[in-house]
SEZATI-81945 format. One record per residue (C-alpha): residue in three letters; residue number from 1; x, y, z. Coordinates in nm, 3 decimals. Layout:
N
<site resn="ALA" resi="NUM" c1="X" c2="Y" c3="Z"/>
...
//
This chain:
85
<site resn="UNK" resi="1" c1="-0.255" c2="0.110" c3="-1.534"/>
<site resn="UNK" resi="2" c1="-0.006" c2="0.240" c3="-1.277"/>
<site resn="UNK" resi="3" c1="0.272" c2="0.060" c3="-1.114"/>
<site resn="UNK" resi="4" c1="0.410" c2="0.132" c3="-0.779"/>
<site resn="UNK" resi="5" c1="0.673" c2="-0.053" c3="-0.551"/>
<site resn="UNK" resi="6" c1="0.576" c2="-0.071" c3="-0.182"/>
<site resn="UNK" resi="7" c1="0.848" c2="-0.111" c3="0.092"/>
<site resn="UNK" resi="8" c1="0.913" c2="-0.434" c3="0.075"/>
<site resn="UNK" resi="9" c1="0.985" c2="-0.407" c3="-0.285"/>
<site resn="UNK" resi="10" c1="0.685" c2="-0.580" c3="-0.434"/>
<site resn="UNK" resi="11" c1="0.557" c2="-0.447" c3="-0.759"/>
<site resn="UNK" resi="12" c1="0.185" c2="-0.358" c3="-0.796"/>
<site resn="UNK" resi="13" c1="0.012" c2="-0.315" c3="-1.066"/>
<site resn="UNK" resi="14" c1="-0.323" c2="-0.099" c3="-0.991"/>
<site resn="UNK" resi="15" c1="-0.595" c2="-0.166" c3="-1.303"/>
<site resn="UNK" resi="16" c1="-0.952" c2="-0.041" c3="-1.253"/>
<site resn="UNK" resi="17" c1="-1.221" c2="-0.242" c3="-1.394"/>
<site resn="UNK" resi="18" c1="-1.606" c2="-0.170" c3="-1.325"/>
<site resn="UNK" resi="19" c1="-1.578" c2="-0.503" c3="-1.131"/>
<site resn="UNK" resi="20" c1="-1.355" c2="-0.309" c3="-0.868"/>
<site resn="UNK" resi="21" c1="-1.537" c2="-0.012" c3="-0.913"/>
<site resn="UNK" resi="22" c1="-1.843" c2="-0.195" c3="-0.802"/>
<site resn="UNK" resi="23" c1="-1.607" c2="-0.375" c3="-0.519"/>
<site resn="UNK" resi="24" c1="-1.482" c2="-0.054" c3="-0.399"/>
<site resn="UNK" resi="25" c1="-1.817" c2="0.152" c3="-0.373"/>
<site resn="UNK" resi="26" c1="-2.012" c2="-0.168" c3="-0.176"/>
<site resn="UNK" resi="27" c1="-1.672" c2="-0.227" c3="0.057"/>
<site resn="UNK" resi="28" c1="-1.525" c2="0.160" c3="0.142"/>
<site resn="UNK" resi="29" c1="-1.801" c2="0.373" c3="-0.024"/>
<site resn="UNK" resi="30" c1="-1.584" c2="0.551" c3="-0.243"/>
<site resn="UNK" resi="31" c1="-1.713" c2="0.613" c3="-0.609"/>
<site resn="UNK" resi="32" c1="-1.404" c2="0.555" c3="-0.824"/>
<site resn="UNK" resi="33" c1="-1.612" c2="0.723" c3="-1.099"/>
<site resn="UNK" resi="34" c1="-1.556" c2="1.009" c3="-0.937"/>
<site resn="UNK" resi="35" c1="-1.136" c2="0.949" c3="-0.983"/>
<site resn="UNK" resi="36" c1="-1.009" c2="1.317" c3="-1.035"/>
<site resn="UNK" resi="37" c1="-1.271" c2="1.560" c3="-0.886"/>
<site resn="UNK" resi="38" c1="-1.193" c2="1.720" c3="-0.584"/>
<site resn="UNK" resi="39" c1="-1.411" c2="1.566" c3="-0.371"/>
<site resn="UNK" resi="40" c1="-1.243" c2="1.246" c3="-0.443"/>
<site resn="UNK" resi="41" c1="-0.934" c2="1.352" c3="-0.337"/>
<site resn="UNK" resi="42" c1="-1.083" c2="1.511" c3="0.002"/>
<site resn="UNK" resi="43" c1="-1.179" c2="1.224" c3="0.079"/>
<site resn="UNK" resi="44" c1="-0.900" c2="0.994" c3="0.008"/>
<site resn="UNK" resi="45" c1="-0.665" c2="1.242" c3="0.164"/>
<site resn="UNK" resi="46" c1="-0.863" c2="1.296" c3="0.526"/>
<site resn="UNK" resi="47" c1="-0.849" c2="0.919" c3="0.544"/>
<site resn="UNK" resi="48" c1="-0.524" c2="0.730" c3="0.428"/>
<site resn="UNK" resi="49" c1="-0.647" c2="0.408" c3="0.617"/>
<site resn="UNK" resi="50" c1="-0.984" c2="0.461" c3="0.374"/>
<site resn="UNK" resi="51" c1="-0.725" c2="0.501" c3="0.066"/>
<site resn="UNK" resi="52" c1="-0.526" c2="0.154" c3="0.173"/>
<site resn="UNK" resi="53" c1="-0.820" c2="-0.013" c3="0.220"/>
<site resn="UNK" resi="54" c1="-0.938" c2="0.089" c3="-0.148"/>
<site resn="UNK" resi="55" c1="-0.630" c2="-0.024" c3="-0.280"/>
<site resn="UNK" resi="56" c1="-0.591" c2="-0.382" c3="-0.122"/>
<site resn="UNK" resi="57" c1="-0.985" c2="-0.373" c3="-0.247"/>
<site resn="UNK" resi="58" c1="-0.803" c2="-0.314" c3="-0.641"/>
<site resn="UNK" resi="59" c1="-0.480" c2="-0.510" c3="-0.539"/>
<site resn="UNK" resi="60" c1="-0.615" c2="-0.839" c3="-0.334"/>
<site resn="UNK" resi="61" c1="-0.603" c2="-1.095" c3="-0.635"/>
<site resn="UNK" resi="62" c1="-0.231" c2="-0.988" c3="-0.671"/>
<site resn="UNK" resi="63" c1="-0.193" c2="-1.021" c3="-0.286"/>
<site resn="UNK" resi="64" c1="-0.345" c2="-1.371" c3="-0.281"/>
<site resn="UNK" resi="65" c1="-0.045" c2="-1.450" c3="-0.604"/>
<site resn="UNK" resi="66" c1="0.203" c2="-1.301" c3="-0.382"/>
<site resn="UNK" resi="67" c1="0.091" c2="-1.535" c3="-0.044"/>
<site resn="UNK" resi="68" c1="0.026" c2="-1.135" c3="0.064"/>
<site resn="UNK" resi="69" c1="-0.219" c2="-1.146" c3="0.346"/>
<site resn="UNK" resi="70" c1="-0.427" c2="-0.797" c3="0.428"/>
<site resn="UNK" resi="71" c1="-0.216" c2="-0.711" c3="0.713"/>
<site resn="UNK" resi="72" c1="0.096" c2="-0.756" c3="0.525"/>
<site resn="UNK" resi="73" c1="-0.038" c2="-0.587" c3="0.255"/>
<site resn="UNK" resi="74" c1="-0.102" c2="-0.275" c3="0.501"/>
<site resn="UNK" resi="75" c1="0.264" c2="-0.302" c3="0.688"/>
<site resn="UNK" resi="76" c1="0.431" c2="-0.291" c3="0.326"/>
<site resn="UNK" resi="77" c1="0.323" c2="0.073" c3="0.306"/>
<site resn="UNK" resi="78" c1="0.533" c2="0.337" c3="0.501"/>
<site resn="UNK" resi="79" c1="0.794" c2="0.645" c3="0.440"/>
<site resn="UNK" resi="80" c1="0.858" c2="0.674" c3="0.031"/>
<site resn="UNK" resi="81" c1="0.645" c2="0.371" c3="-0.006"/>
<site resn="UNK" resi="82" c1="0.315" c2="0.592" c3="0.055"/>
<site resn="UNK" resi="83" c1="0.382" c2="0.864" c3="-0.174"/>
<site resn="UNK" resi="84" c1="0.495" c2="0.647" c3="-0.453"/>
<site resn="UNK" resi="85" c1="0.144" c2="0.436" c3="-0.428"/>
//
């Protein structure tokens, strides 16, 4: 499990489970399987909005805790914020 601050300084906790696996492939057709190769990384890297959409797929039942709606989710990520996530 990694944790990251975004920046708005709320802490999230990113934990993979073949739930969100299944989640992410159906939703942004990435194969988090494939977490490490290099054509995992292309593609994360020639499309940040694809990466931030995988990760409010993993993060959204800590969003809904945290009253964080998608679009707040997305606005909490800039600068420093990016890089440390």
């Amino acid at each position: 499990m990694s944790t990251f601050k975004d920046s708005k300084e709320r802490i999230w906790n990113m934990s993979i489970t073949i739930g969100t696996v299944k989640a992410v492939r159906q939703l942004c057709d990435i194969n988090l399987i494939d977490v490490g190769s290099e054509s995992f990384f292309k593609t994360l890297v020639a499309d940040e909005v694809a990466m931030f959409d995988m990760f409010f797929i993993i993060l959204k039942d800590q969003a809904k805790e945290q009253d964080v709606d998608e679009e707040s989710f997305y606005m909490g990520f800039e600068g420093d914020a990016i890089e440390r996530a």
